[in-house]
C-alpha positions as CSV (number, residue, x, y, z in Angstrom):
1,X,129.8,116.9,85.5
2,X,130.7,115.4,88.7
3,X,128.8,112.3,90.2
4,X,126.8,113.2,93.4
5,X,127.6,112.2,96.9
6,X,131.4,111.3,97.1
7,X,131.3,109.1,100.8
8,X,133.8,110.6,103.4
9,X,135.4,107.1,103.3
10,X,134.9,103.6,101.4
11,X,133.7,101.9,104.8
12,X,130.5,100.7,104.9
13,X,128.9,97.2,106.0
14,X,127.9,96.2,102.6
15,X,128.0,97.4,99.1
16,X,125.0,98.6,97.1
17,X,127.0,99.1,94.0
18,X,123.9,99.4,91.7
19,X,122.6,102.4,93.9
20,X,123.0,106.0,93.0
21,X,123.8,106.5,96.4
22,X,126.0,103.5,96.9
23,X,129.3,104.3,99.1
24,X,126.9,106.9,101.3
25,X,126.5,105.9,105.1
26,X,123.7,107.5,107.3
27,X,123.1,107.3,111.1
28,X,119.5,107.8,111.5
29,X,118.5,108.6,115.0
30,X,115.2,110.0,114.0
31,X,111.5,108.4,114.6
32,X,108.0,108.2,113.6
33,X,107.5,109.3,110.0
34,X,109.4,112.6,108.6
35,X,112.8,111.8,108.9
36,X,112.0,107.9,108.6
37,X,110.5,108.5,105.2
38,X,113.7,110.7,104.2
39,X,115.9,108.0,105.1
40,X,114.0,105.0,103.2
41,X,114.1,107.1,100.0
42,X,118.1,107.4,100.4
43,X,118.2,103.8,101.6
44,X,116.0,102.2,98.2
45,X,118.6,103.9,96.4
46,X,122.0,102.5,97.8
47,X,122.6,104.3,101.5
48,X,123.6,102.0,104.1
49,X,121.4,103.2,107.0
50,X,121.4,102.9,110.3
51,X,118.3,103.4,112.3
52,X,119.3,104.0,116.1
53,X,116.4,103.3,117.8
54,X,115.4,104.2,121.6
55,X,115.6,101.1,124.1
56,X,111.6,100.6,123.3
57,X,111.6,101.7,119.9
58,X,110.2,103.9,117.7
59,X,106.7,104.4,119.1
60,X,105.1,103.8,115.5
61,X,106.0,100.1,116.0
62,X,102.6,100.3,118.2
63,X,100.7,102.2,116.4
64,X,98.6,99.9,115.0
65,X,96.2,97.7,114.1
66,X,97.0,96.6,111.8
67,X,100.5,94.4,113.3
68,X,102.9,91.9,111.7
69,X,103.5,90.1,114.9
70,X,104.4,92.9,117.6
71,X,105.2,95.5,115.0
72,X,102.1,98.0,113.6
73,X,102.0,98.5,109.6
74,X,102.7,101.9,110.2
75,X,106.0,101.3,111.1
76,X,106.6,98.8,108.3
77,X,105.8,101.5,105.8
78,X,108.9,103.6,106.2
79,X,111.5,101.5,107.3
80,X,113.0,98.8,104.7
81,X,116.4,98.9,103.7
82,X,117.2,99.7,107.4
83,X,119.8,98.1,109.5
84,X,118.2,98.6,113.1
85,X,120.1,99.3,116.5
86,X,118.9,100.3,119.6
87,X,120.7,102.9,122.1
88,X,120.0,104.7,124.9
89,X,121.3,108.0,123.8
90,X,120.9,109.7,127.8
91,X,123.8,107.4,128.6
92,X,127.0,108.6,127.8
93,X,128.7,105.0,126.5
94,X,125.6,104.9,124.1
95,X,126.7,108.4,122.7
96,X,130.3,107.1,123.1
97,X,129.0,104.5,120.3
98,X,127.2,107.0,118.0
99,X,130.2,109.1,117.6
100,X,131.8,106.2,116.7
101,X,129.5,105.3,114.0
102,X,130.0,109.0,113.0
103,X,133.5,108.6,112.3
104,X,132.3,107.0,109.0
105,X,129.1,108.3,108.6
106,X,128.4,111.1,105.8
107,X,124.9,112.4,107.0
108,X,123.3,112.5,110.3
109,X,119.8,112.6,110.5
110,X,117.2,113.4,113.4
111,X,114.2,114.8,114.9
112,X,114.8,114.9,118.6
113,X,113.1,118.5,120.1
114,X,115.8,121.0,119.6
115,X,118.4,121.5,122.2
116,X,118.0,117.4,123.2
117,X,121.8,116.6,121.2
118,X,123.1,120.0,123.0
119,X,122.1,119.1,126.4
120,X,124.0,115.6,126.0
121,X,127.1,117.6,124.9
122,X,126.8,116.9,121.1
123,X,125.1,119.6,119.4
124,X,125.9,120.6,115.7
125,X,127.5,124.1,116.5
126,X,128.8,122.7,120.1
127,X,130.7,119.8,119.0
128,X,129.5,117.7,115.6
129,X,131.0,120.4,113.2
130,X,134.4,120.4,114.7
131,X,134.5,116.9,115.6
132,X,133.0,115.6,112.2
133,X,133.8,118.7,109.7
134,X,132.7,116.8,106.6
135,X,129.5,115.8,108.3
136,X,125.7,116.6,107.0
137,X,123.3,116.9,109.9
138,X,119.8,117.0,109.0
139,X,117.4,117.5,111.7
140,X,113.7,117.5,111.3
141,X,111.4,119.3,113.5
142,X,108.4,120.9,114.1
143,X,109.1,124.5,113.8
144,X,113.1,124.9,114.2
145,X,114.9,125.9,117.1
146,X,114.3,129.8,117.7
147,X,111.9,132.3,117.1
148,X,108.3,132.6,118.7
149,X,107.1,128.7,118.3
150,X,110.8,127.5,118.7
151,X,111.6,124.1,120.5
152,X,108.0,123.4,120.5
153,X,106.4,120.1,119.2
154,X,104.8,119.7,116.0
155,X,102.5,117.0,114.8
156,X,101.3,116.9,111.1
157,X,97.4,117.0,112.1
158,X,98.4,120.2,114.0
159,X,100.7,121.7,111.7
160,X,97.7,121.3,108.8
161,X,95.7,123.2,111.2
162,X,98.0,126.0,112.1
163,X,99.0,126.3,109.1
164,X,96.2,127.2,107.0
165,X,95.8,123.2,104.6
166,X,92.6,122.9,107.1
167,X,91.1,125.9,106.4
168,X,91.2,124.9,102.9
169,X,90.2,121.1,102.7
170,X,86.6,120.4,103.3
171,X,83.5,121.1,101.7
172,X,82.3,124.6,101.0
173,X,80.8,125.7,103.9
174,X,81.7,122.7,106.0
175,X,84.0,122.2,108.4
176,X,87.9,122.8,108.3
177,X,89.2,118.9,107.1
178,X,92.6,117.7,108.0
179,X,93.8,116.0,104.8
180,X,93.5,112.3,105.1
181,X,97.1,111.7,104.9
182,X,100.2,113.0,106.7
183,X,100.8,115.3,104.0
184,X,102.8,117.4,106.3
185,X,104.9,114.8,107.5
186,X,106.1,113.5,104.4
187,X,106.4,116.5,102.5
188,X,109.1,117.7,105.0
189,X,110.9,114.2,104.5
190,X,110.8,115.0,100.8
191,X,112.8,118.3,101.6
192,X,114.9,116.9,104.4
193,X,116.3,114.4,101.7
194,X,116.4,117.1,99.2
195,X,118.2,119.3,101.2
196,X,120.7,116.3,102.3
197,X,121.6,115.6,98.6
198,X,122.3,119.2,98.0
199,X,124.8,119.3,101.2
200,X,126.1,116.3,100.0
201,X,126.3,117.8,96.2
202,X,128.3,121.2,97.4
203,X,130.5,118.9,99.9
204,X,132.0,117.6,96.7
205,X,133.5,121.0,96.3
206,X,134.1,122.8,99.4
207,X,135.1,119.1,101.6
208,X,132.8,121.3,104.3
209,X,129.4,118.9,105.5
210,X,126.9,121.7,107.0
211,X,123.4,122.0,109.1
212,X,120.1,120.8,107.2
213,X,116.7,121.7,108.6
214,X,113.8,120.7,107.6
215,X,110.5,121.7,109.6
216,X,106.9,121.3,109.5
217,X,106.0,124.3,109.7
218,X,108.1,125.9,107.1
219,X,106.7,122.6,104.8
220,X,103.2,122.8,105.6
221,X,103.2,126.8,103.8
222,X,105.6,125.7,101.0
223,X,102.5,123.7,99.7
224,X,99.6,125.9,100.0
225,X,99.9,127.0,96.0
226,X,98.2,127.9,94.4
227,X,96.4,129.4,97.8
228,X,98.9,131.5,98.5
229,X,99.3,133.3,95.5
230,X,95.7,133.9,95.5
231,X,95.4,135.3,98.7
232,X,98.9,137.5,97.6
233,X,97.8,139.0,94.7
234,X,93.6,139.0,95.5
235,X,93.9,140.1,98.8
236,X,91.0,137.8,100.2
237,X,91.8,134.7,101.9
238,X,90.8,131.3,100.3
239,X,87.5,129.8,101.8
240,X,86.7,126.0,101.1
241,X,85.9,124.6,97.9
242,X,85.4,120.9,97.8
243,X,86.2,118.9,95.3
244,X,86.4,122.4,92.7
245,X,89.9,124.0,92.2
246,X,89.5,127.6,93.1
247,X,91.2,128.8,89.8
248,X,89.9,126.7,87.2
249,X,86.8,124.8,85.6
250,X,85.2,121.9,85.5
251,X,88.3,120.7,87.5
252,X,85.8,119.1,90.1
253,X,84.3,115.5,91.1
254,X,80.9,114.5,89.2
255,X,78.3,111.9,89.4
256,X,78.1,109.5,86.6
257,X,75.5,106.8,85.8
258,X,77.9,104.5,88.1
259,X,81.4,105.2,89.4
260,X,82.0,108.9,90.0
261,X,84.8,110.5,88.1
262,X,87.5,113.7,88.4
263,X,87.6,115.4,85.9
264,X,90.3,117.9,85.0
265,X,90.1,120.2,82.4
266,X,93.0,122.8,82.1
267,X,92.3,124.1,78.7
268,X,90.4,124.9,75.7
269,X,91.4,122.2,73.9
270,X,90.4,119.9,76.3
271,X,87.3,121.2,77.0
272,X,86.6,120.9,73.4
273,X,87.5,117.5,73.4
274,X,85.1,116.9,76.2
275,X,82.0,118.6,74.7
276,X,82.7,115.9,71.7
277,X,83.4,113.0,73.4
278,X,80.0,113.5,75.4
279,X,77.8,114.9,72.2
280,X,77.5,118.6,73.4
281,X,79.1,120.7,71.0
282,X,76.8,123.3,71.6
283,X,79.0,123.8,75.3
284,X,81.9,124.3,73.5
285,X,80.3,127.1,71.9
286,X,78.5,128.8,74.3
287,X,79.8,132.5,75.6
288,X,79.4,131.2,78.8
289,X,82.1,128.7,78.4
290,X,84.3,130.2,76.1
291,X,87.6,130.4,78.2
292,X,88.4,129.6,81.7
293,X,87.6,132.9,83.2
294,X,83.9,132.3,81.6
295,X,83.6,129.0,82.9
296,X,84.9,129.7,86.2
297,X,82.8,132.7,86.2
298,X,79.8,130.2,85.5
299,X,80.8,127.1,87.0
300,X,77.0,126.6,88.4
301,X,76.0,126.9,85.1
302,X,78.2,124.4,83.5
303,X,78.1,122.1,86.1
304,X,74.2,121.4,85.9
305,X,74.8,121.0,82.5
306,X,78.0,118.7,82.5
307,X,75.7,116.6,85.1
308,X,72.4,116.4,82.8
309,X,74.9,114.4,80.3
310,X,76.9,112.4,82.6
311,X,73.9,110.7,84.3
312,X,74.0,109.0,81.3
313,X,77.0,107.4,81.0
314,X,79.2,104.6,82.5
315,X,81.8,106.7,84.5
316,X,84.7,104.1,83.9
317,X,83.6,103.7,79.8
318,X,83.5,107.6,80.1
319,X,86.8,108.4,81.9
320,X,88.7,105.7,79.9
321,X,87.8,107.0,76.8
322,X,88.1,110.7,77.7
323,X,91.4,110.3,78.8
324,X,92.8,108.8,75.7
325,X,91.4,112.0,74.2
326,X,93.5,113.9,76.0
327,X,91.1,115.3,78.6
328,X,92.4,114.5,82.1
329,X,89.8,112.3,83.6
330,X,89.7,109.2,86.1
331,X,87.1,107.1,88.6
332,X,87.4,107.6,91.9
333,X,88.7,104.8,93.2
334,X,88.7,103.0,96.6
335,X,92.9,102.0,97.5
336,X,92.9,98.6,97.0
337,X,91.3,99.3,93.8
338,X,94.3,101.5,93.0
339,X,96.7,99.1,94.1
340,X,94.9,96.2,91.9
341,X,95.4,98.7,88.5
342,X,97.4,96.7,86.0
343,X,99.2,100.1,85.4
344,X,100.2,99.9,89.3
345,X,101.8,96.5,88.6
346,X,103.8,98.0,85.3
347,X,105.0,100.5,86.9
348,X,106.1,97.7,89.9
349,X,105.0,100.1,92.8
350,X,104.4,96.9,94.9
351,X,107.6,95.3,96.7
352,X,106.9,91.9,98.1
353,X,110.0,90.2,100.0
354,X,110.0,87.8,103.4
355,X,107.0,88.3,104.2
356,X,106.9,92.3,103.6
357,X,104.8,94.3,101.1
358,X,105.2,97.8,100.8
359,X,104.9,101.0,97.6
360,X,107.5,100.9,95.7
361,X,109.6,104.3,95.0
362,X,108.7,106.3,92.5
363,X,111.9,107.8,91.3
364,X,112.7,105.9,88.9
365,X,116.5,106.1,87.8
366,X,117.7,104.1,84.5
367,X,120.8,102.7,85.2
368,X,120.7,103.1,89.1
369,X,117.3,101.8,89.8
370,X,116.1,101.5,93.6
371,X,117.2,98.2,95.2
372,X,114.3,96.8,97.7
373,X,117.2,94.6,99.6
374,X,116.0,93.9,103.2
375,X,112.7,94.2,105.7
376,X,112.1,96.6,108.0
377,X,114.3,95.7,110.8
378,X,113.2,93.9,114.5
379,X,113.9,96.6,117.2
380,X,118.0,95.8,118.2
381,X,118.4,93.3,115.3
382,X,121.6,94.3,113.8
383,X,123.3,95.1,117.0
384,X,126.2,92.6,116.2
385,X,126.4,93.3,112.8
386,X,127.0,97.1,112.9
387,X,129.2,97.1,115.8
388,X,131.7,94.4,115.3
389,X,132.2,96.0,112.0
390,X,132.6,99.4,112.8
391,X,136.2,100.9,114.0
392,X,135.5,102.3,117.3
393,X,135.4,106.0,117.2
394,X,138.2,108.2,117.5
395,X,139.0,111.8,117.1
């Protein structure tokens, strides 16, 4: 099978030759958190990027507290691996240096509001195709170029709402709850580098780059399962549930005698094993709570009784020992109590370098592991660097 991801040429500013995707170059002209994320995935695993910032920067370096001197954590979190320019892209000598970065670039990535690269004269379908024919350009954006919401801005928190995760986070009968991350966001960074690997994949036969979008929009309702199939095939739109899953029980949060746990029970099996572990055998045998469909049909039922018992127990002692019975189970946990598992430190999700800390990514690769090579970069600080070594552009 061929290897993924042959570069357009062998130029680059350094070589990552442990990194699956050593050899690839990517101009990154794209801000805040989607396409950022996207880019530091390809970047931990051997792409040379280059972030082109505006002349003040990417507007997450203030969006803080917390800093690290001027720059805000938030930006910190998406940007290692990065070599970091700044350009005025209005002007016409600063897009006079970005196609000349794009003479040996394999994937173009941003998020500017669609129709910004064709009103400078360098759209995809205007010039970039023709110009750069082996080219991937990736652009993220709230809701894609045409169609009834087209061009217009997108924000995650807004995107959850329009988009139906609201309606479904939150406790039952509460308020609609934006989810407390930018699920949104990073989901479509997921796809955008998903989508760039496959371009970059089919390139390898047809020598042809092509035009990856990745929206918001379109991301925010690819992860609604398994709320959309209900509402398919039911007919009745989802309402809040809380901690419960809608489609199966006890998957739900519970009080303990201390920590509260999740517990998770997919099957019979399980539940089996959970009626022994806690000395109720007689739950397991109950009509009640004889298959999912009974449970979930009696989920009051079983959840006063699956509270009577755990008032009694230790929620960590009880969780520990139910998962290594095979019944999904865990305590709630605050983050830095995540972060201070000794299974987060086996697993090395933690980079530490010059002064930086940051998650570690979690695709893990055997011989091509991710490389954590450089900080995020100061706004403008490898101006010298990535210039004097690129050939200037040229048809």
């Amino acid at each position: 099978m061929a290897s993924i991801c042959l570069p357009m040429e062998t130029h680059t500013l350094t070589q990552h030759l442990d990194g699956s995707l050593a050899g690839i170059r990517v101009i990154d002209l794209s801000r805040v958190l989607g396409g950022p994320y996207c880019t530091q995935i390809l970047a931990d695993h051997g792409a040379e990027v280059i972030k082109i910032e505006p002349p003040l920067g990417d507007e997450t370096r203030t969006w803080g507290p917390p800093f690290d001197g001027d720059t805000a954590s938030y930006f910190l979190g998406v940007n290692r691996n990065k070599l970091g320019v700044s350009l005025d892209l209005s002007k016409e000598a600063a897009r006079e240096k970005l196609l000349g970065l794009l003479d040996t670039a394999d994937v173009l990535i941003e998020n500017f509001k669609p129709g910004t690269l064709e009103r400078w004269g360098i759209g995809y379908e205007q010039f970039l195709r023709a110009r750069f024919p082996k080219l991937v350009h990736c652009r993220v954006s709230g809701f894609g170029a045409d169609g009834p919401l087209g061009g217009l801005p997108g924000y995650d928190a807004a995107i959850q709402a329009m988009a139906g995760i609201m309606s479904v986070n939150g406790e039952a009968g509460g308020e609609p709850t934006r989810v407390g991350i930018p699920i949104v966001d990073m989901v479509t960074g997921l796809n955008a580098a998903l989508g760039i690997l496959m371009a970059l994949r089919e390139r390898e036969g047809s020598q042809l780059g092509q035009f990856v979008e990745s929206t918001l929009f379109d991301c925010a309702l690819s992860i609604l399962h398994p709320h959309t199939p209900n509402y398919f095939y039911s007919g009745k739109p989802p309402q809040r549930s809380g901690n419960a899953h809608p489609n199966i029980t006890p998957y739900d949060m519970f009080h303990t005698g201390s920590v509260d746990i999740f517990l998770a029970v997919g099957n019979n099996t399980q539940f089996t094993a959970l009626c022994e572990v806690i000395l109720t055998p007689q739950l397991a045998a109950d009509p009640r709570f004889e298959s999912n469909k009974a449970r979930t049909a009696n989920r009051k039922d079983l959840r006063r009784a699956l509270e009577s018992v755990f008032e009694q127990w230790d929620g960590a002692k009880l969780a520990d020992t139910l998962i290594r019975r095979g019944v999904p189970c865990a305590p709630v946990l605050s983050i830095d109590a995540a972060l201070d598992l000794p299974h987060t430190a086996h697993r090395g999700m933690v980079v530490q370098m010059e002064g930086y800390k940051g998650i570690a990514s979690p695709i893990k690769l055997s011989r091509t592991p991710a490389t954590y090579r450089t900080p995020p970069p100061r706004l403008n600080e490898h101006e010298a660097q990535v210039f004097d070594a690129t050939p200037k552009g040229g048809a």
